[in-house]
C-alpha positions in Angstrom: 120.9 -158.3 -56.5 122.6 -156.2 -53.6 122.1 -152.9 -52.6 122.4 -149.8 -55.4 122.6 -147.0 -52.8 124.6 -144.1 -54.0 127.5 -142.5 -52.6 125.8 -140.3 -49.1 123.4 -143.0 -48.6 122.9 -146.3 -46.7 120.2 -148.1 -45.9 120.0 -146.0 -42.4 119.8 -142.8 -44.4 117.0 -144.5 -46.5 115.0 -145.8 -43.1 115.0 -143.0 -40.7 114.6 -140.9 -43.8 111.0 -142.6 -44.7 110.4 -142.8 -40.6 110.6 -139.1 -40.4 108.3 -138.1 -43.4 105.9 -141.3 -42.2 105.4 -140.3 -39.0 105.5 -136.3 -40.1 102.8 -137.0 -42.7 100.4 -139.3 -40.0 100.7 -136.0 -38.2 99.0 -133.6 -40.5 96.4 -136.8 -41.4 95.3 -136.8 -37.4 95.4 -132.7 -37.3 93.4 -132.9 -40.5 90.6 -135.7 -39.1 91.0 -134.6 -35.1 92.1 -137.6 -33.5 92.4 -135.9 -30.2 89.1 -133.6 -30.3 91.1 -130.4 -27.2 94.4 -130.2 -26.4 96.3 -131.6 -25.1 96.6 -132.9 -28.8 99.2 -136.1 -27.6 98.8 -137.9 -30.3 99.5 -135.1 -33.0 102.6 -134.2 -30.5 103.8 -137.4 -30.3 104.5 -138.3 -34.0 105.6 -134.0 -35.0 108.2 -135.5 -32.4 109.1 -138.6 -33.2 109.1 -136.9 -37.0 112.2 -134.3 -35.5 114.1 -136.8 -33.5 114.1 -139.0 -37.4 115.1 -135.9 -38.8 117.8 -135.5 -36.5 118.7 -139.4 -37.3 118.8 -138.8 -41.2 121.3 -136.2 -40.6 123.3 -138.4 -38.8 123.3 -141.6 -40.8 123.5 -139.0 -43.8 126.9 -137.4 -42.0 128.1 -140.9 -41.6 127.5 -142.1 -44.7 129.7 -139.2 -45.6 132.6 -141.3 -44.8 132.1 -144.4 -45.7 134.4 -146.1 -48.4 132.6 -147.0 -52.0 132.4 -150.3 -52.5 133.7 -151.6 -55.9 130.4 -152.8 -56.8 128.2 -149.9 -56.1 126.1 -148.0 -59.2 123.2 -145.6 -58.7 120.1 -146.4 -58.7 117.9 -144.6 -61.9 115.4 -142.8 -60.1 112.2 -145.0 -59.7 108.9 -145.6 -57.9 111.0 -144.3 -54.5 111.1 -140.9 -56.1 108.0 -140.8 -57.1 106.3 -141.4 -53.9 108.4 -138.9 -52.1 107.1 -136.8 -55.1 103.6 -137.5 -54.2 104.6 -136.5 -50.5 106.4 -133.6 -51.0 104.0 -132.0 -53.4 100.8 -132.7 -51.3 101.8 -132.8 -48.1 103.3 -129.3 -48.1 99.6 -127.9 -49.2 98.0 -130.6 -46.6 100.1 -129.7 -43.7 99.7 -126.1 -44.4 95.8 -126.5 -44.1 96.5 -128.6 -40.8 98.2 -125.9 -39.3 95.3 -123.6 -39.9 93.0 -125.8 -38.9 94.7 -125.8 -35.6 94.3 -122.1 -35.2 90.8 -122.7 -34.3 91.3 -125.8 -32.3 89.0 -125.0 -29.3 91.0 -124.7 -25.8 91.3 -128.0 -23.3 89.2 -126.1 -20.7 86.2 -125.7 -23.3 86.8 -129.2 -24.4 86.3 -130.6 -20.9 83.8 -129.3 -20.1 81.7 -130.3 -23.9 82.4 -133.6 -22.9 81.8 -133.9 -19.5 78.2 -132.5 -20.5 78.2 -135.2 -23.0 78.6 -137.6 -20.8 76.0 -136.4 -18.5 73.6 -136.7 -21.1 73.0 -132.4 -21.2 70.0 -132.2 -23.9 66.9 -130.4 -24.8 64.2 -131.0 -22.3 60.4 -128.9 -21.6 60.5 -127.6 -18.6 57.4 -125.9 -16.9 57.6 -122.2 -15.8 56.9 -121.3 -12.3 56.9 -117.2 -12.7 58.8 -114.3 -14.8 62.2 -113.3 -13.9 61.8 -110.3 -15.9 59.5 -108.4 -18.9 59.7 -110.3 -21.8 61.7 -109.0 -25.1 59.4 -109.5 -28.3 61.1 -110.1 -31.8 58.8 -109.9 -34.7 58.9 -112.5 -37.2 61.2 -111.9 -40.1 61.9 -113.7 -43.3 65.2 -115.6 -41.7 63.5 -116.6 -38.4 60.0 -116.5 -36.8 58.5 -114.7 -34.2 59.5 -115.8 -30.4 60.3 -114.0 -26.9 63.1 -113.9 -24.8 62.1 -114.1 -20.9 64.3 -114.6 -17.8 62.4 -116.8 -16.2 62.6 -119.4 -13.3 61.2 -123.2 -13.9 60.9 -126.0 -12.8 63.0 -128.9 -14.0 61.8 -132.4 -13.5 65.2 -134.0 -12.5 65.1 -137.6 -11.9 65.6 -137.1 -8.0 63.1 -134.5 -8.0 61.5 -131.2 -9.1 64.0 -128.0 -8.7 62.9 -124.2 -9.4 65.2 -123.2 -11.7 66.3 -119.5 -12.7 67.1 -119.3 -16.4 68.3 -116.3 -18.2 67.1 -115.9 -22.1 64.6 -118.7 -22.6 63.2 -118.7 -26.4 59.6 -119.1 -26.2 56.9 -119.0 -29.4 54.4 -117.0 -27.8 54.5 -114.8 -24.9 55.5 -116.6 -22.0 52.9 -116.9 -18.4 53.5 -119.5 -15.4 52.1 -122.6 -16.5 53.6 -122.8 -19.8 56.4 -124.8 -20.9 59.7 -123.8 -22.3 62.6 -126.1 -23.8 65.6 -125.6 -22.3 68.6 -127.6 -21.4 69.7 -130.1 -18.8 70.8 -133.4 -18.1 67.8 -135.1 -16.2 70.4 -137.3 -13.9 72.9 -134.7 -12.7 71.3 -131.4 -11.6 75.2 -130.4 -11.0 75.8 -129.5 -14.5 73.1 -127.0 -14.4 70.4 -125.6 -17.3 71.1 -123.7 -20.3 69.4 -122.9 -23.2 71.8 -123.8 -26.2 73.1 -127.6 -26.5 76.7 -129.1 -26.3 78.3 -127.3 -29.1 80.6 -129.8 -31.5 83.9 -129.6 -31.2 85.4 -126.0 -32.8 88.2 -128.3 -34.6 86.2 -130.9 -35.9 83.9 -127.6 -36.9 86.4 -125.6 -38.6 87.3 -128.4 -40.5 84.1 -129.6 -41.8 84.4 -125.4 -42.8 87.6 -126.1 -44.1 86.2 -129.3 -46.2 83.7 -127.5 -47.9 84.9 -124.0 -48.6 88.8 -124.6 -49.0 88.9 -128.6 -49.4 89.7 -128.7 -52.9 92.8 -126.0 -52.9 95.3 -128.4 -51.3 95.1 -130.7 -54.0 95.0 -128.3 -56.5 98.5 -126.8 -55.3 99.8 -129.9 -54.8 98.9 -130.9 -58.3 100.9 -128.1 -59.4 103.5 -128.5 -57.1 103.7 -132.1 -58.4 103.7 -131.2 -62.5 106.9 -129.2 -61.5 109.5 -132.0 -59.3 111.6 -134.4 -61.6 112.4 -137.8 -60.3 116.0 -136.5 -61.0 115.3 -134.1 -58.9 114.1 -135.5 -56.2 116.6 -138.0 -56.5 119.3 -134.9 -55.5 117.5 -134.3 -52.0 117.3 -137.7 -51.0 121.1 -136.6 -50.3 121.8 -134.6 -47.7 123.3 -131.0 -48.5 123.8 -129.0 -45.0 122.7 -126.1 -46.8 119.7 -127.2 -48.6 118.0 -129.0 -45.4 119.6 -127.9 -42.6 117.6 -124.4 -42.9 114.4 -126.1 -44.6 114.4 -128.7 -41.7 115.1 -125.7 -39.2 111.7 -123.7 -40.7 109.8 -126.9 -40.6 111.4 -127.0 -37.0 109.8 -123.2 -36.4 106.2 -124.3 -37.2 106.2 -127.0 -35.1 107.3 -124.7 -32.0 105.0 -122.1 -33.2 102.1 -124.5 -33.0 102.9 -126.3 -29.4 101.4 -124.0 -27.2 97.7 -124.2 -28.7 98.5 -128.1 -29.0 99.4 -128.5 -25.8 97.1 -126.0 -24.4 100.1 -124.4 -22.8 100.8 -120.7 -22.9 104.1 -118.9 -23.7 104.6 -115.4 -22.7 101.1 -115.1 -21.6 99.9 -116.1 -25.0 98.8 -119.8 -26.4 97.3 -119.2 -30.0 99.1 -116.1 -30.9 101.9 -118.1 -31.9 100.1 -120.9 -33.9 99.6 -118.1 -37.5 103.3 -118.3 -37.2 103.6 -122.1 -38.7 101.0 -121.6 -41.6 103.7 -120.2 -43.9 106.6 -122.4 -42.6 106.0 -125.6 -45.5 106.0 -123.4 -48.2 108.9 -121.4 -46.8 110.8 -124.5 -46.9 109.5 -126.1 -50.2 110.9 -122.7 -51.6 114.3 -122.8 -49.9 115.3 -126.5 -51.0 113.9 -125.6 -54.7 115.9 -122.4 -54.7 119.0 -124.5 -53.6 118.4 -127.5 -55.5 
């Protein structure tokens, strides 16, 4: 049996229109499990673009489409298992890209990221360390029921690097009881590269991969939830209308869609616009829904 498309449709309006939801929704999947852990997020670039320039194709074979003849022996297709995975899109990956887009408010900046991983790779971890003298009077905190009772000191120690034995000065070492030369303290270094210096916290995770875990936990079930609803309310008949193109129903929708994706380049790329790189990025949380609302309204 040959092809059923209806009239505004070919089979180019059919690919690049499955290409530019396909790579769009691989998008919000890497945003969601951060693929790229600081930006420059390339990867999550690279398919929002590819996603635009298919967008820009579907218009285009759409337009064509326009004016091609009908064939004697073409009939519309009943809407089918087509529709109802571009249901299944639509309706959860307008909540799911929404909760991309504020995960990548928090995405920590390239310069951060760097350097986490650079300390990574050094092997930066939690070492004793033996103090040579006080740096200053040591700050008592009294055991309470969230946290026991330690001292803050700055104090100057000496680090057993593997080339050798360095005195150290290190602000706001933790101790249990009230530090004196000769005791230890735990602090932080990578034993093979004194270049990378002491500390007394640890490599931090990344914020993204942070927030989301947040996210997960506190927020994870709402996308599903909306797009459940979202889903109990889309016909296949519906759906079946936007599969054709309407300049007035997606041009604008596409164009909003278009806005969050600009809005959220300059924290993705690390690059700042008019002196500001996450300002922007709030901008694109509302930009899905604002769309799903424009093409129901229309449709």
């Amino acid at each position: 049996m040959g092809n059923t498309y209806g009239p505004g449709r070919t089979r180019w309006t059919t690919t690049t229109g499955w290409l530019m939801l396909a790579s769009a929704v691989a998008a919000v999947l890497c945003a969601l499990v951060g693929v790229s852990p600081y930006p420059p997020l390339t990867t999550e670039t690279s398919l929002a673009g590819a996603s635009v320039l298919f967008a820009v194709c579907w218009v285009a074979a759409s337009l064509h489409a326009r004016r091609l003849p009908p064939k004697a022996d073409l009939c519309k297709r009943p809407p089918g298992r087509r529709n109802r995975a571009l249901i299944h899109v639509i309706a959860f990956g307008v909540p799911l890209a929404t909760f991309a887009a504020l995960i990548m408010c928090f995405t920590e900046s390239g310069e951060e990221g760097r350097r986490t991983e650079r300390l990574e790779r050094a092997g930066y971890d939690r070492h004793e360390a033996r103090i040579v003298r006080l740096a200053g009077e040591p700050e008592h905190t009294p055991a309470t029921d969230d946290g026991n009772e330690h001292y803050t000191t700055d104090v100057v120690v000496r680090v057993p690097y593997d080339s050798g034995p360095r005195d150290v000065a290190v602000a706001g070492v933790h101790t249990g009881k009230r530090p004196e030369p000769g005791a230890t303290a735990e602090v932080y270094f990578a034993p093979a590269h004194p270049e990378v210096g002491v500390g007394t916290s640890p490599v931090r995770a990344p914020a993204g991969l942070l927030v989301t875990a947040i996210f997960l936990i506190t927020l994870g079930p709402w996308p599903f939830i909306a797009g459940a609803a979202i889903k109990s309310s889309m016909e296949p008949e519906y759906v079946d209308r936007l599969r054709r193109f309407d300049a007035r129903t997606h041009l604008p929708a596409l164009g909003l869609l278009l806005l969050g994706v600009l809005a959220l380049l300059p924290v993705a790329l690390g690059v700042p616009v008019a002196g500001f790189t996450r300002l922007w990025a709030p901008l694109a949380l509302p930009a899905p829904a604002l769309a799903l609302t424009w093409v129901a309204r229309r449709a």
